[in-house]
Backbone as CSV, one residue per row, in Angstrom:
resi,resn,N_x,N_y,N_z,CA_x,CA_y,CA_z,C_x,C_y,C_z
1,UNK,-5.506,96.867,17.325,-5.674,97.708,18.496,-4.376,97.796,19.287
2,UNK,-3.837,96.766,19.289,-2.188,96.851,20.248,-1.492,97.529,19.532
3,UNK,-1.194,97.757,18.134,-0.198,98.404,17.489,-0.508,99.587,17.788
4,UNK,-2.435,100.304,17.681,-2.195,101.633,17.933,-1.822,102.010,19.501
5,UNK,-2.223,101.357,20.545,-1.930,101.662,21.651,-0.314,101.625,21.773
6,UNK,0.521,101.025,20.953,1.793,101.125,20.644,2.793,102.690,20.230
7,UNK,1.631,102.983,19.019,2.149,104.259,18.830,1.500,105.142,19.514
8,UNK,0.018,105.159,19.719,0.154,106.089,21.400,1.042,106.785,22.014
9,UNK,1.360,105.162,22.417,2.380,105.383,23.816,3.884,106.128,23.253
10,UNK,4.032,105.219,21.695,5.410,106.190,21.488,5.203,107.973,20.753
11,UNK,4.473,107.752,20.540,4.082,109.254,20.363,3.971,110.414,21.487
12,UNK,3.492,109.801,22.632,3.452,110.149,24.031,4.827,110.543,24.634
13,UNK,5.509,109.420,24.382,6.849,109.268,25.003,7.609,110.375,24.020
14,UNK,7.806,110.435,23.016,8.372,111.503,22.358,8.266,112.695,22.440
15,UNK,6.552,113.370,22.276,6.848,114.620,22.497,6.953,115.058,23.670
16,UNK,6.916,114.599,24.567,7.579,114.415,26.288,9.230,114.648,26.436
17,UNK,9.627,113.712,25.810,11.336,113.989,25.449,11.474,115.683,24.666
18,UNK,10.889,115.706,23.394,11.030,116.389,22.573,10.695,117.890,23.328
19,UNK,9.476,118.046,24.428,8.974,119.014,25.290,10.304,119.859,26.019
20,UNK,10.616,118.683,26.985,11.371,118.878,27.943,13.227,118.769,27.656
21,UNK,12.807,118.748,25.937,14.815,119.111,25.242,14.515,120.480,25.125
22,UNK,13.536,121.043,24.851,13.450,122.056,24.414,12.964,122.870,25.472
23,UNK,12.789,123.211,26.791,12.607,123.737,27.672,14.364,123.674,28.462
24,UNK,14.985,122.846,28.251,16.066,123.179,28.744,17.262,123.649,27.828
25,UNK,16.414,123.495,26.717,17.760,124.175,25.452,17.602,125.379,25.307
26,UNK,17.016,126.242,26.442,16.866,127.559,25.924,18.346,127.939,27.176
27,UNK,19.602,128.355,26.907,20.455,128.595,27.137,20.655,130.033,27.322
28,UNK,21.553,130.126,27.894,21.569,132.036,29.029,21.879,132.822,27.770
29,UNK,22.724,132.480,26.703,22.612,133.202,25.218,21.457,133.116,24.832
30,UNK,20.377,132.484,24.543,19.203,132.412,23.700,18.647,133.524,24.600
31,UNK,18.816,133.354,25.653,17.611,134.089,26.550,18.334,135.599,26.534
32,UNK,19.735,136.009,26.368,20.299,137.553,26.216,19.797,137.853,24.769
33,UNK,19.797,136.637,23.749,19.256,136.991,22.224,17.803,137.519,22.496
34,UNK,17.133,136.496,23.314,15.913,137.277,23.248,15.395,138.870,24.151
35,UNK,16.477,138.836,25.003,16.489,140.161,25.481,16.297,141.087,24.566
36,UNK,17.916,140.827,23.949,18.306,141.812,22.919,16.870,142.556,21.919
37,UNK,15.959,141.138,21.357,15.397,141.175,20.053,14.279,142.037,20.893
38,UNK,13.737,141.811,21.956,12.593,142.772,22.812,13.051,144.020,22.730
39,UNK,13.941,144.480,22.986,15.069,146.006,23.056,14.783,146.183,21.202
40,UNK,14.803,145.452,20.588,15.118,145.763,19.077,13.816,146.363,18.632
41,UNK,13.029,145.433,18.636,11.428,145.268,18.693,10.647,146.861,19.501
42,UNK,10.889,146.816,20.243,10.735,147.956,21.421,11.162,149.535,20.650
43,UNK,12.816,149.408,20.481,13.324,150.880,19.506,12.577,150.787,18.180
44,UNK,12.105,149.848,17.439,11.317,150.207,16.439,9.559,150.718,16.278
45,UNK,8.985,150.524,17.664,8.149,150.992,18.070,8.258,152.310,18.516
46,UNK,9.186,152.671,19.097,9.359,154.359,19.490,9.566,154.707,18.868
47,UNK,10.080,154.398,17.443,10.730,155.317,16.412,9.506,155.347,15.443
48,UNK,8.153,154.758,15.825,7.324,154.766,15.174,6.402,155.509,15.625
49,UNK,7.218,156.341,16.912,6.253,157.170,17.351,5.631,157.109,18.558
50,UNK,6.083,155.902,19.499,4.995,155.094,20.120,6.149,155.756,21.535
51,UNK,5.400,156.384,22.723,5.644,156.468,24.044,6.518,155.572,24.717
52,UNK,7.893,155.632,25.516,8.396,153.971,25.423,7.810,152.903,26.635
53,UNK,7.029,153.174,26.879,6.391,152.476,27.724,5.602,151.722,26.671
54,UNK,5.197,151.957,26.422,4.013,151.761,25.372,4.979,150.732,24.155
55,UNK,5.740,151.401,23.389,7.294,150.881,22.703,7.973,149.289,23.494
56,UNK,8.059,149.642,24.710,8.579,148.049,25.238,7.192,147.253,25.398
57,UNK,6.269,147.582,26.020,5.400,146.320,25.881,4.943,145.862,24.360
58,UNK,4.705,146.587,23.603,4.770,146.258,22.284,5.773,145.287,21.659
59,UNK,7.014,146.057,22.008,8.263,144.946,21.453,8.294,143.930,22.401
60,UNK,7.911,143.649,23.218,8.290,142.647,24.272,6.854,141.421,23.595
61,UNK,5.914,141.520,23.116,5.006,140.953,22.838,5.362,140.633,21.325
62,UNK,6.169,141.614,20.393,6.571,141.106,19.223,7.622,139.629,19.361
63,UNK,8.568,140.071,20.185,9.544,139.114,20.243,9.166,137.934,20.605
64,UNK,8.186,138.016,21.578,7.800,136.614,22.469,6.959,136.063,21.179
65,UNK,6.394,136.597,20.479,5.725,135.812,19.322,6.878,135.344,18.203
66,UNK,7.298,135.928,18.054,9.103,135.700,17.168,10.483,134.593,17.951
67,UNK,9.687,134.176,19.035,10.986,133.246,19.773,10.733,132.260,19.806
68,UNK,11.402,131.177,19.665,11.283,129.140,19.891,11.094,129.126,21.448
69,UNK,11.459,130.479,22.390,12.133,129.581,23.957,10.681,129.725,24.411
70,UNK,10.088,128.619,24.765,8.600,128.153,25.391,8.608,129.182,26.866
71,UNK,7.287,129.434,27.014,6.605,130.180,27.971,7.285,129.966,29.087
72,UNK,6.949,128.872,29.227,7.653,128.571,30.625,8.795,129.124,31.217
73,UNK,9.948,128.956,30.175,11.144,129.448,30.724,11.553,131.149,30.560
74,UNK,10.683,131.916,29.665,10.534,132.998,29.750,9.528,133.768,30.721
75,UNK,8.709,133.265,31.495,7.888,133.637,32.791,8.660,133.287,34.000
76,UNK,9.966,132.726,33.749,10.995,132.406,34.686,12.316,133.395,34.577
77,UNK,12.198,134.024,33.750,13.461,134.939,33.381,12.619,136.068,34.288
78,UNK,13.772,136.683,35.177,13.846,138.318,35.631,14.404,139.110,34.432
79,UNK,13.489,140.191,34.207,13.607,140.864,33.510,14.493,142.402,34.020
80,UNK,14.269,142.126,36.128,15.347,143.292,36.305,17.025,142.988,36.594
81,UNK,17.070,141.405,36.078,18.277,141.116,35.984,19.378,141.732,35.265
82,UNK,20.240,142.628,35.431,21.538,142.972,34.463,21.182,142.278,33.279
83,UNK,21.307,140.555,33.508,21.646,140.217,32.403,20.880,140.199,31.054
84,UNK,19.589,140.694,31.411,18.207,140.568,30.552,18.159,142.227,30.429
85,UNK,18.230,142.867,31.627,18.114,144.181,31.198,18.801,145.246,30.183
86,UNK,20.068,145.222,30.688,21.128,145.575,29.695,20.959,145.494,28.296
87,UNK,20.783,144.198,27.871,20.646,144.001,26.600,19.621,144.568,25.919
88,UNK,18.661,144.427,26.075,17.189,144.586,26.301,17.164,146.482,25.704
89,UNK,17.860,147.256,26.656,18.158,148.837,26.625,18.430,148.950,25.696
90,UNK,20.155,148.077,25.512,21.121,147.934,24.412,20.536,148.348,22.973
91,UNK,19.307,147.392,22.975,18.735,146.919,21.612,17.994,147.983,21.168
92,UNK,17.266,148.575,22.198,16.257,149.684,21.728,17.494,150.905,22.032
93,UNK,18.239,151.142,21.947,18.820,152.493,21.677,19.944,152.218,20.814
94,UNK,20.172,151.355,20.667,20.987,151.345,19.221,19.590,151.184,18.196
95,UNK,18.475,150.237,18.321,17.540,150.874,16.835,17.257,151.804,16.741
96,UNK,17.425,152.583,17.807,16.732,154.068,17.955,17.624,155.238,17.654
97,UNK,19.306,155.181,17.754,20.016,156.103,17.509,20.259,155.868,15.619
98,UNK,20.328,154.125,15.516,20.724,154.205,13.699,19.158,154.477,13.075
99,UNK,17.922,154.501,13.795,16.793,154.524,12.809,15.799,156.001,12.873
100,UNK,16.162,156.960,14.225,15.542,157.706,14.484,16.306,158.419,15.576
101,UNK,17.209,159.357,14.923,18.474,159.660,15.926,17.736,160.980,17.073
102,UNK,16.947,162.325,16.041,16.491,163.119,16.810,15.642,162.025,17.913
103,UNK,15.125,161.612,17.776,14.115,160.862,18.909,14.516,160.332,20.073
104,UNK,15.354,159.276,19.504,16.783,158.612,20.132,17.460,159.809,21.609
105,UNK,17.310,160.833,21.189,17.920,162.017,21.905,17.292,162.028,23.302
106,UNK,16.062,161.588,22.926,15.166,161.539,24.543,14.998,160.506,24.823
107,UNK,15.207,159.096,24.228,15.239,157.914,24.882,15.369,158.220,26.287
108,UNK,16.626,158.187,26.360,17.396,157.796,27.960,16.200,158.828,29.020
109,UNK,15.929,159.919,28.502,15.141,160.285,29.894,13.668,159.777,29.870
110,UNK,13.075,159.549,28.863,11.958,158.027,28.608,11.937,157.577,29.539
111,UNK,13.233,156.467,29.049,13.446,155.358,30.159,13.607,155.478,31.730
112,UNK,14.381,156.792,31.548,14.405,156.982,33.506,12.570,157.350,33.672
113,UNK,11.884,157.922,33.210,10.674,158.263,33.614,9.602,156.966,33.907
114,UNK,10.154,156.067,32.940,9.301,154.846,33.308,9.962,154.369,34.312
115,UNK,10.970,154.264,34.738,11.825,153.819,35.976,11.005,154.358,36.849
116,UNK,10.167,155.325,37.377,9.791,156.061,38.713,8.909,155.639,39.083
């Protein structure tokens, strides 16, 4: 009985460590990568046809299922930050100009329309 209350406790103690390495290893690059991959995710949904409103929440729900960086620190990211946003655009109009260029053509006023 002491040995298991032994590993318990170190089992406890580990994924505690192991939790909280990995809530702070998500670094301001991981988090522009995952911008980026939402923007990626997102232009392959519009080019599939999909409204871009409709296109970013889609890709934004692909990626978050496709990323290591835990909830937490992504319900902590601003998404109207430059630094998340930008990229984010970046991603869906470059998939959208190399995968679906006529389409691509109306992105940008898309995007201002969901802006309003």
């Amino acid at each position: 009985m002491n040995l298991r209350n032994r590993l318990i406790a170190v089992t406890t103690v580990a994924l505690a460590l192991s939790t909280s390495h990995s809530i702070s290893a998500a670094t301001l690059q991981d988090k522009v990568r995952f911008s980026y991959s939402i923007g990626t995710q997102a232009g392959k949904q519009y080019c599939a046809n999909k409204a871009a409103q409709e296109a970013m929440e889609k890709g934004t729900a692909i990626a978050m299922g496709q990323t290591n960086i835990p909830m937490s620190v992504i319900s902590e990211m601003d998404f109207e930050d430059d630094r998340y946003a930008l990229p984010m655009i970046e991603g869906m109009i470059s998939y959208a100009i190399d995968h679906c260029p006529q389409r691509a053509k109306r992105l940008f006023s898309d995007l201002y329309k969901m802006a309003d």
